[in-house]
C-alpha positions as CSV (number, residue, x, y, z in Angstrom):
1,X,-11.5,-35.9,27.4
2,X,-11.3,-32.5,27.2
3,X,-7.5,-32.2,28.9
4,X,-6.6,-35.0,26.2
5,X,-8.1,-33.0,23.2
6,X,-6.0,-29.7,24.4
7,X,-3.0,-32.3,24.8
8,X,-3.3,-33.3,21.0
9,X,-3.4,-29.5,20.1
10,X,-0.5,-28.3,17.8
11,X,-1.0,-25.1,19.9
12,X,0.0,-26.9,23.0
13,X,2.8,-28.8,21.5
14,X,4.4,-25.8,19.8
15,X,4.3,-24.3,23.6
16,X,6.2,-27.3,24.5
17,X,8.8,-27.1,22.0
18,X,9.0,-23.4,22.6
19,X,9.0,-23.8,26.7
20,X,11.9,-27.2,25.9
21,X,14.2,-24.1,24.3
22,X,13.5,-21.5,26.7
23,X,14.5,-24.3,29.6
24,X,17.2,-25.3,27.7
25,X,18.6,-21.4,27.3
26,X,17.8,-20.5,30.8
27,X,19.7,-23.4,32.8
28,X,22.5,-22.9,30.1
29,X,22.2,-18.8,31.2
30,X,21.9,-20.0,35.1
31,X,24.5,-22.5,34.9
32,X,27.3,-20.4,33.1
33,X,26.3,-17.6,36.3
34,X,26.6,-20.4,38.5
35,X,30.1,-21.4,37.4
36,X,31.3,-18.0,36.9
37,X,30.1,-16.8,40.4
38,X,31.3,-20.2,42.5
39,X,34.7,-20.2,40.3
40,X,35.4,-16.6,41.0
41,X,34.6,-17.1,45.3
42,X,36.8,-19.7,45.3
43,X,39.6,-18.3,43.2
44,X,39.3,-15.4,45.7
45,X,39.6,-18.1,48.5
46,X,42.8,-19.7,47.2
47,X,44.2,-16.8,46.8
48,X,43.9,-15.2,50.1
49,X,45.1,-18.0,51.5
50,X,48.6,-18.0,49.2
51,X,48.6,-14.6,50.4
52,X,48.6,-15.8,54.1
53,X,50.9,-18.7,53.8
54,X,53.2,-16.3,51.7
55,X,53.3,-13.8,54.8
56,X,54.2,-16.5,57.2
57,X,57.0,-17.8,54.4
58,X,58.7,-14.4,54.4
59,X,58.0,-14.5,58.8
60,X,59.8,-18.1,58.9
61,X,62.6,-17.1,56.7
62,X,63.1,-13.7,59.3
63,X,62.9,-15.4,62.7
64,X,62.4,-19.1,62.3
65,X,59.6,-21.3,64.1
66,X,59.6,-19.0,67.3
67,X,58.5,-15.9,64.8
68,X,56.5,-18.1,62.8
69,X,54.3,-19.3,65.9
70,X,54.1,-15.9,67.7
71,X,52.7,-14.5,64.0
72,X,50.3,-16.9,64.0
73,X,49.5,-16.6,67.7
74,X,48.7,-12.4,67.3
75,X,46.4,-13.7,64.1
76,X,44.4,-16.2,65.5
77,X,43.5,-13.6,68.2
78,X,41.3,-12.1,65.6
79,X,41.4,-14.1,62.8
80,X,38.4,-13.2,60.9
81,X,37.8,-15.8,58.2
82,X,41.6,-17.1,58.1
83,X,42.5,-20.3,59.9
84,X,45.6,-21.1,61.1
85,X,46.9,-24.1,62.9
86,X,51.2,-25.1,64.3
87,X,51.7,-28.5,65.1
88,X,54.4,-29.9,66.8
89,X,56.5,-33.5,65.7
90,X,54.2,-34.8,68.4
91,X,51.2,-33.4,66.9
92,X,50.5,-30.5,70.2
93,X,48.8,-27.7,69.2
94,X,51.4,-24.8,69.5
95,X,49.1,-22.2,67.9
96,X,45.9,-21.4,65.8
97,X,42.5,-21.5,65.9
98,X,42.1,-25.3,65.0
99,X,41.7,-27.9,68.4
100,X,43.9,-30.5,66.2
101,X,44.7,-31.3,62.6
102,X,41.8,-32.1,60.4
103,X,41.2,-35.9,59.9
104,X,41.1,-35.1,55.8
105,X,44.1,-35.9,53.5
106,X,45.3,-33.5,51.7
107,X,45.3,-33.3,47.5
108,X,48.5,-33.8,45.4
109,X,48.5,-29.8,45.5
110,X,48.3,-29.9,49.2
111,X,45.0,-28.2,49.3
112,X,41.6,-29.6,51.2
113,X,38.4,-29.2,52.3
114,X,37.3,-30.2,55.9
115,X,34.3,-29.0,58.4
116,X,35.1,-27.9,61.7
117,X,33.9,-26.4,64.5
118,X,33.8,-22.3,65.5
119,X,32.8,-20.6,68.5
120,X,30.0,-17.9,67.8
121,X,29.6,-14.7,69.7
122,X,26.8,-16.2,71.6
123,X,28.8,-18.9,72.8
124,X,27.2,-21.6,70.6
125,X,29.3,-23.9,68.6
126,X,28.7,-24.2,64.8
127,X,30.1,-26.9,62.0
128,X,31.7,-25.0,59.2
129,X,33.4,-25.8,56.5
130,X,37.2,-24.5,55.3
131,X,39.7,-24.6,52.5
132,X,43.0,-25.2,53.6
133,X,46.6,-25.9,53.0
134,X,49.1,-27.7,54.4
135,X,52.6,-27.7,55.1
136,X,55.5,-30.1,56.9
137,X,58.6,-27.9,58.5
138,X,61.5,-29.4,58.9
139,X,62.4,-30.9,62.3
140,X,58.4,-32.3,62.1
141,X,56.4,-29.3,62.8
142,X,53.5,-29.0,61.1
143,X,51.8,-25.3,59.7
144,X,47.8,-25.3,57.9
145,X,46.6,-22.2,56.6
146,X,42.9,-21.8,55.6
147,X,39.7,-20.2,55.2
148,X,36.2,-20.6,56.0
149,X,33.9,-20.7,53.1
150,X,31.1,-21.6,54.7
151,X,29.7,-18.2,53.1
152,X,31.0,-19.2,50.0
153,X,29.0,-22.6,50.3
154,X,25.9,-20.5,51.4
155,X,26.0,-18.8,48.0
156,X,26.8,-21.3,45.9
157,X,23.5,-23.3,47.4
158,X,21.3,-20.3,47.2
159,X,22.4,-19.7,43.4
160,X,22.0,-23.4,43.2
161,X,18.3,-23.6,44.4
162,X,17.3,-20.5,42.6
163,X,18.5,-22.3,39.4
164,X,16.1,-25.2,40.5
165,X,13.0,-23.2,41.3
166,X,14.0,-21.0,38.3
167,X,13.8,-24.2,36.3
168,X,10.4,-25.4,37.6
169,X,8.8,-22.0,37.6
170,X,9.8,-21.6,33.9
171,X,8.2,-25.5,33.3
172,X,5.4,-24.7,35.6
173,X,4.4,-21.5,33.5
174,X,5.3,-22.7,30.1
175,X,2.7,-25.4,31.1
176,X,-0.1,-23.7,32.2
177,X,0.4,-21.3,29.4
178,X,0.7,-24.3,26.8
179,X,-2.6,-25.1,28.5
180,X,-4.4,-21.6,28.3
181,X,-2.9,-21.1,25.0
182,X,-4.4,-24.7,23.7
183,X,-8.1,-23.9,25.5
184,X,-8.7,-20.5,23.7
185,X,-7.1,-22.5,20.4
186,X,-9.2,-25.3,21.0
187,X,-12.4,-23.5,21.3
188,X,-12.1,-21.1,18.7
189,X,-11.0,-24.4,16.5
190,X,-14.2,-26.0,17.9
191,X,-16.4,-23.1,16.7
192,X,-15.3,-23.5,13.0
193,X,-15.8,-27.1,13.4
194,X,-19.2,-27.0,14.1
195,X,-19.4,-24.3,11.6
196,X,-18.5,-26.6,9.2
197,X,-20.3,-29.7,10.0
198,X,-23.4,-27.2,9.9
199,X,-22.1,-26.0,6.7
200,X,-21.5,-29.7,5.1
201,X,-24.9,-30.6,6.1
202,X,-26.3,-28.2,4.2
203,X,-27.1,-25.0,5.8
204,X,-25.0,-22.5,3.4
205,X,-26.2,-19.1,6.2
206,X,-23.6,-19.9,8.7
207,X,-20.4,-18.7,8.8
208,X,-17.0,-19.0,10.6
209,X,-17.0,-16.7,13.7
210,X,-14.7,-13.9,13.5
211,X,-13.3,-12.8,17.3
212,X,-12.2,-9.3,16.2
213,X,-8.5,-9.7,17.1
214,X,-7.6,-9.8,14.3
215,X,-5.1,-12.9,14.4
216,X,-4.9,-15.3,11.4
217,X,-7.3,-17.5,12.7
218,X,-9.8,-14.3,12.1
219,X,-7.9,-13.2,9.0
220,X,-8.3,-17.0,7.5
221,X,-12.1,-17.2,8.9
222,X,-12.8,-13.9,7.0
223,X,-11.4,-15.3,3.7
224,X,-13.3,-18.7,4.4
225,X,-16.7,-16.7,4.5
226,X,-15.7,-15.0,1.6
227,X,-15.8,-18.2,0.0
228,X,-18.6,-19.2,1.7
229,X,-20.5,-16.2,0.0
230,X,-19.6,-16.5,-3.6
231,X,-20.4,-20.1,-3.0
232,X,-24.2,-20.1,-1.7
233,X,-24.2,-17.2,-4.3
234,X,-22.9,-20.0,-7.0
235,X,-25.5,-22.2,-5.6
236,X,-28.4,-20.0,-5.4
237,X,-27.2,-18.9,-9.5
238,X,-27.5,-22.7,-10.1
239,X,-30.7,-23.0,-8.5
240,X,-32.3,-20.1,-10.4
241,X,-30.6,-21.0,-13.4
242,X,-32.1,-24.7,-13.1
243,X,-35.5,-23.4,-12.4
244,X,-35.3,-20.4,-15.7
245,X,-33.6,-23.5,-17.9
246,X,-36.9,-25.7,-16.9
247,X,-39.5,-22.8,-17.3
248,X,-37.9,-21.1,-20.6
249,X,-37.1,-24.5,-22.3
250,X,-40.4,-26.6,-21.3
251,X,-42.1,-24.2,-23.7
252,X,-39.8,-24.3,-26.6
253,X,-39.8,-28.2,-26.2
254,X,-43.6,-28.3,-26.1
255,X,-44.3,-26.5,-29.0
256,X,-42.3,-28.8,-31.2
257,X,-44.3,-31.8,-29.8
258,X,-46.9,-30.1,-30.0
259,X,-46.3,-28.9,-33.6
260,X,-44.6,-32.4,-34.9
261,X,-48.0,-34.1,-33.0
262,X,-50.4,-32.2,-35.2
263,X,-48.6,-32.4,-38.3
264,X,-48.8,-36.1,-38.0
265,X,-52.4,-36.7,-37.1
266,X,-53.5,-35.0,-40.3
267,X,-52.6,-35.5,-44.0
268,X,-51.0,-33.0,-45.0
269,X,-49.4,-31.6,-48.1
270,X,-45.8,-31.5,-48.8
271,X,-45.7,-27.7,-48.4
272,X,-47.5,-28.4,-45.3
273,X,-44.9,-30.5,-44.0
274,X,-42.1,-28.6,-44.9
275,X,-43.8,-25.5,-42.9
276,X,-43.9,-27.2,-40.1
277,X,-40.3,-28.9,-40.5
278,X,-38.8,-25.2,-41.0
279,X,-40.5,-24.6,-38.1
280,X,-39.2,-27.2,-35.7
281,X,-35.5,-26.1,-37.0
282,X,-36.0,-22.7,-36.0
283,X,-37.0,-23.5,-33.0
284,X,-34.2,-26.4,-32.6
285,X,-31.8,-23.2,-33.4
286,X,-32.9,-21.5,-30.8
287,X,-32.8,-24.2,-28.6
288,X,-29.1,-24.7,-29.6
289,X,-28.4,-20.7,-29.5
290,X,-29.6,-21.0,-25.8
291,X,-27.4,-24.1,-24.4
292,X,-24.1,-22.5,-26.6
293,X,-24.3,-19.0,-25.0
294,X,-24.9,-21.3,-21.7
295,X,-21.7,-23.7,-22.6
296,X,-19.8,-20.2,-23.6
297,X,-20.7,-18.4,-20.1
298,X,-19.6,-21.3,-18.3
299,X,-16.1,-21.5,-20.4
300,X,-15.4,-18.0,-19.9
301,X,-16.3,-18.1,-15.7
302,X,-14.2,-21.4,-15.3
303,X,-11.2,-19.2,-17.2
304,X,-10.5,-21.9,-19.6
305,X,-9.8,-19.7,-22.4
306,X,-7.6,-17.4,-20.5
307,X,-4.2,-19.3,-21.5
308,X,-5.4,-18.3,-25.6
309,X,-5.4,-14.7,-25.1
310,X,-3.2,-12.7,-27.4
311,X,-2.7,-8.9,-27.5
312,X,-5.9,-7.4,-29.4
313,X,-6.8,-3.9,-31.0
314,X,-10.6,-3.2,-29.8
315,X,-11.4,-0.9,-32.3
316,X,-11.1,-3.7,-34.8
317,X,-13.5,-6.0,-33.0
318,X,-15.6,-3.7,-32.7
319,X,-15.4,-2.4,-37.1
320,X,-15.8,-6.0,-37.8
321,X,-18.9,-6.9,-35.6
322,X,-20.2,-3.6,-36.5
323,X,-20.0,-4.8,-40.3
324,X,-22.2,-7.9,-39.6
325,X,-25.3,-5.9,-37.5
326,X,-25.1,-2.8,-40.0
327,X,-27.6,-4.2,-42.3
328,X,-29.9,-5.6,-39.3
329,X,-29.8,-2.3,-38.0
330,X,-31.3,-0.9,-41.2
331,X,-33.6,-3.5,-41.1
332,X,-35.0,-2.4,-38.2
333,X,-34.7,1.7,-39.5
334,X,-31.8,2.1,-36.9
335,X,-28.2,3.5,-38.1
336,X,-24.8,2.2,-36.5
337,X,-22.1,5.0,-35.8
338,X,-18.6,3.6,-34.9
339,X,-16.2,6.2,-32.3
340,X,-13.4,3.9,-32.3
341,X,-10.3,5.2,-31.1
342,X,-7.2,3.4,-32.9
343,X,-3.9,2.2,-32.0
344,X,-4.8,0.8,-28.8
345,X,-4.2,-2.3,-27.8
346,X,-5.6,-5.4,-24.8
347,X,-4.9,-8.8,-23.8
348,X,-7.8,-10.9,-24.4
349,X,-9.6,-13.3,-26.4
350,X,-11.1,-12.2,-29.8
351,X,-13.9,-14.8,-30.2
352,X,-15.2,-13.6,-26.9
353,X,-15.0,-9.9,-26.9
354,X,-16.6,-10.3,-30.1
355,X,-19.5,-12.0,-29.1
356,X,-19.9,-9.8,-25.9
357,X,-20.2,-6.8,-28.2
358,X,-22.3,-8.5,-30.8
359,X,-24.6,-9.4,-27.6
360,X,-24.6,-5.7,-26.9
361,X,-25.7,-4.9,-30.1
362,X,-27.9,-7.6,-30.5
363,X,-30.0,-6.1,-27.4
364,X,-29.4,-2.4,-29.0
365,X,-31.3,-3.4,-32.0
366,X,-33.7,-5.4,-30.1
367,X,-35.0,-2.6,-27.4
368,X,-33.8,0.7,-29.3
369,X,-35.8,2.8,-31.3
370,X,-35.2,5.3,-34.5
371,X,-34.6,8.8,-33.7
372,X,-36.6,11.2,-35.4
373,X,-36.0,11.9,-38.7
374,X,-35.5,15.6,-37.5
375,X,-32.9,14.6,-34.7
376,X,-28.9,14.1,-36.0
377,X,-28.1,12.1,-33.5
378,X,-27.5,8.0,-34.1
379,X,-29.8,5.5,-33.2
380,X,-27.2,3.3,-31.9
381,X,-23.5,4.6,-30.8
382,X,-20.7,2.3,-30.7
383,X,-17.5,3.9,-28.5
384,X,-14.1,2.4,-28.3
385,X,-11.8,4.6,-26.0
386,X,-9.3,4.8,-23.0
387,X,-10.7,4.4,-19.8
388,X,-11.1,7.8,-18.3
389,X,-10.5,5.9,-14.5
390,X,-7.2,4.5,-15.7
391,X,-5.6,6.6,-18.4
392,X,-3.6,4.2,-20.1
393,X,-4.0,0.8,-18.3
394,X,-8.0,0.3,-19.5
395,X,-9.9,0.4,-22.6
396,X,-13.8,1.0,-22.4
397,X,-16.3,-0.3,-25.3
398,X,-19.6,1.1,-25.3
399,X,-23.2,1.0,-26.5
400,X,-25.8,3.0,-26.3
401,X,-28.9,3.6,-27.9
402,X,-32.4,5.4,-27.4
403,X,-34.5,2.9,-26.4
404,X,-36.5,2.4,-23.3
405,X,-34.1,1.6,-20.7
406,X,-33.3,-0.1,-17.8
407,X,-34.2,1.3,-14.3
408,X,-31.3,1.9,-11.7
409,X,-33.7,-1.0,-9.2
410,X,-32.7,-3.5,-12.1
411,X,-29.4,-2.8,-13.8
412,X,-27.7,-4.9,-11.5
413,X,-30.4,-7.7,-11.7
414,X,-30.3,-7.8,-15.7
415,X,-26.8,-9.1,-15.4
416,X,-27.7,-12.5,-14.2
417,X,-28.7,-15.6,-16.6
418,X,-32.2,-16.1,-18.0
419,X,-33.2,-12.7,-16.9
420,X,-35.8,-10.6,-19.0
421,X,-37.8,-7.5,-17.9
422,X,-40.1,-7.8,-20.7
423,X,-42.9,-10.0,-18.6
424,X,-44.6,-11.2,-21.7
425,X,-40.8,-12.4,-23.5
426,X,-42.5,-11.8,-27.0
427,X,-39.3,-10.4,-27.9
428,X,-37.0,-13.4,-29.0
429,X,-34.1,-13.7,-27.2
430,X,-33.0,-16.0,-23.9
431,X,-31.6,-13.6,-21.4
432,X,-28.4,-15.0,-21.6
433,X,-26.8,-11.8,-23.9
434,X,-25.6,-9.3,-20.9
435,X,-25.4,-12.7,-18.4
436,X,-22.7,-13.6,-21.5
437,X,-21.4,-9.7,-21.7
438,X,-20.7,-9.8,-17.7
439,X,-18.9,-13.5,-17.8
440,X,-16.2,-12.2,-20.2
441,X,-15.3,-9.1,-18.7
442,X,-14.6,-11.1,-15.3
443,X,-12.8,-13.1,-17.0
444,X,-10.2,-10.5,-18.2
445,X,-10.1,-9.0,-15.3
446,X,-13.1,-5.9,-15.8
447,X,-16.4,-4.8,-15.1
448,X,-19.9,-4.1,-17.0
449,X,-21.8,-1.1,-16.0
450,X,-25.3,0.3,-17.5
451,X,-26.1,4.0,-16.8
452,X,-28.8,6.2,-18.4
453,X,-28.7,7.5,-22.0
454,X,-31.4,10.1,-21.4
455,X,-33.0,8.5,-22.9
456,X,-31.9,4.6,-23.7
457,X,-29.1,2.9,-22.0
458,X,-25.7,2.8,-22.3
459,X,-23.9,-0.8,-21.8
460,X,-19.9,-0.1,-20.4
461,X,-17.5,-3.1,-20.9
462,X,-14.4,-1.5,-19.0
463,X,-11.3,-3.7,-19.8
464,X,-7.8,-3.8,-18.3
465,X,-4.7,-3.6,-20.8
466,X,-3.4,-6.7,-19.4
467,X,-5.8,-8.7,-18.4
468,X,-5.7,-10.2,-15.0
């Protein structure tokens, strides 16, 4: 089973492919050696033996047959590789180193290849084979000139079996490598398998084990458990965000059945009933208030309102929701000063920045306090400038007020939905405002950060030029 799984492996069939082209080049490599090295021996072979039968030529045409067979008689006593054999019409040896003439017909070039036998220094006998070629004298007499290539034949087998065993050594390898390869593939695939199937059956801890080489299978299993983490903490959000919905809605919802109940169990005068109607609308607003900032939160993190951004000034945004929250300020004994740099310029969307900074204010007015009437300083500063951490490519809106703060512990925690450090939640308000402030700065591409005011808090939304 587990030699058929590595079989199936892509890993072991791109080995394959890869060890078929490496075969292919290697006999193509040994085989142009092979016939380069055997062509060259045996154009070296031919060619001494022209050169012999061109000495005896040049002897014949000096002295005739008698200086022909006594040159061939002084060679043959040591003839090295040559060969030599003189026959007569009647086919008698007259000289050489043959015993008779080779039983082989010659080529239409004269030239042939024949075994024969040589005596050794020992005294043994041994086949070997020869090149030779042939010639008829006139009057009869026959003259062969050769040479033994049994060397030749020697090399051309050993370059021959080495390309063989080169072959199968290459195929060997390449297999046992495809093989290796596949097992460490096929275990480290099996691994995020069962990550997986752990994963799909609902157990959101695990993640894909990384081996520490680095490789893309660890460079993909590193993105896959970033994944992994922003979704168990998408589904842990949901979770929480199901459980706030249910606990800060139930109430709401009770109060006008509760209300509505007891206005209909007892007669009641008109003015009676229109209390309590006024009532149940201000609480239905609030109601609605909640589930639109929710709809709006959930538009701006799925980036659906990314393709309507158009280039706009924040200082503008700012002035105009400003105008709106100046007289609520007052209201509340709390004065509004604007630092808005102008001329700048960012690529977003204007319904959403605006309601991200009317959230901000919103939960200025809400926590903040009056100054003194002795202090100069505002109750509540709005800033529009360029971001100090990148001069000209980011724009940072601020707000900041005197209020009561947010400790460091939960500044990070206040950015998530339904989330309200005031225990008792008699201040209205659904803790959706900085959940909302945080959702549209991710979705042009920046960051919300809360630091002290010393005292009171001061709300960042740090914004890119560009967007994303």
């Amino acid at each position: 089973m587990l030699l058929t799984n590595l079989l199936r492996t892509s890993t072991f069939r791109l080995a394959v492919i890869y060890l078929a082209l490496f075969a292919a080049s290697a006999i193509t490599v040994l085989a142009y050696v092979y016939w380069n090295t055997a062509g060259f021996l045996g154009r070296q072979t031919d060619e001494a033996v022209q050169a012999e039968i061109t000495g005896l030529a040049e002897q014949y045409a000096q002295g005739g047959l008698p200086l022909l067979v006594h040159t061939v008689i002084q060679r043959s006593r040591d003839p090295g590789q040559s060969i030599y054999l003189v026959l007569d019409p009647a086919g008698r040896v007259l000289a050489g180193t043959l015993n008779g003439k080779p039983n082989v017909r010659p080529g239409p070039d004269g030239w042939f290849d024949f075994d024969y036998r040589r005596k050794t220094i020992d005294g043994r006998e041994e086949v070997k084979a020869a090149r030779a070629r042939a010639f008829y004298l006139p009057e009869g007499y026959y003259l062969l000139v050769g040479r033994d290539v049994q060397e030749r034949r020697e090399i051309e087998d050993l370059i021959t079996n080495s390309l063989v065993w080169a072959i199968v050594l290459t195929v060997a390898l390449g297999l046992v490598g495809g093989l290796f390869m596949s097992r460490n593939m096929l275990a480290r695939v099996d691994d995020i398998n069962q990550t997986s199937r752990d994963i799909m059956q609902g157990d959101l801890s695990q993640r894909l084990p990384i081996s520490g080489s680095g490789d893309e299978l660890d460079q993909l299993a590193g993105n896959l458990n970033e994944m992994l983490d922003q979704i168990e903490a998408l589904m842990t959000g949901m979770r929480q965000v199901t459980d706030n919905i249910a606990h800060d809605l139930r109430s709401p919802l009770n109060r006008l059945r509760n209300r509505l109940e007891v206005t209909l169990m007892h007669d009641s005068s008109p003015a009676d009933y229109r209390m309590a109607l006024e009532r149940t609308i201000a609480e239905a607003d609030q109601l609605l208030g909640t589930f639109n900032a929710l709809l709006m939160i959930a538009r701006a993190e799925a980036g659906a309102l990314r393709e309507s951004m158009t280039w706009v000034d924040p200082a503008n945004v700012v002035q105009d929701v400003a105008e709106l929250y100046e007289p609520v300020a007052e209201e509340n004994d709390l004065t509004l000063r604007i630092e808005a740099q102008e001329g700048m310029s960012i690529r977003g969307n204007r319904e959403l920045l605006s309601q991200a900074v009317a959230n901000l204010l919103d939960n200025a007015i809400k926590h903040g306090r009056p100054v003194s009437p002795q202090s100069e300083a505002a109750a509540i500063t709005v800033t529009v400038a360029t971001d100090p951490e990148k001069p000209g490519r980011g724009v940072v809106v601020s707000v900041a007020d005197h209020g009561a703060g947010i400790p460091e512990a939960e500044r990070s925690h206040v950015l998530e939905r339904f989330v309200r450090l005031e225990a008792s939640r008699n201040t209205p308000g659904s803790g959706l405002g900085l959940s909302l402030v945080a959702a549209v700065a991710r979705l042009h591409g920046g960051r919300v950060t809360l630091e002290d005011n010393a005292p009171g808090l001061v709300v960042a939304l740090h914004l890119p030029v560009s967007g994303r």
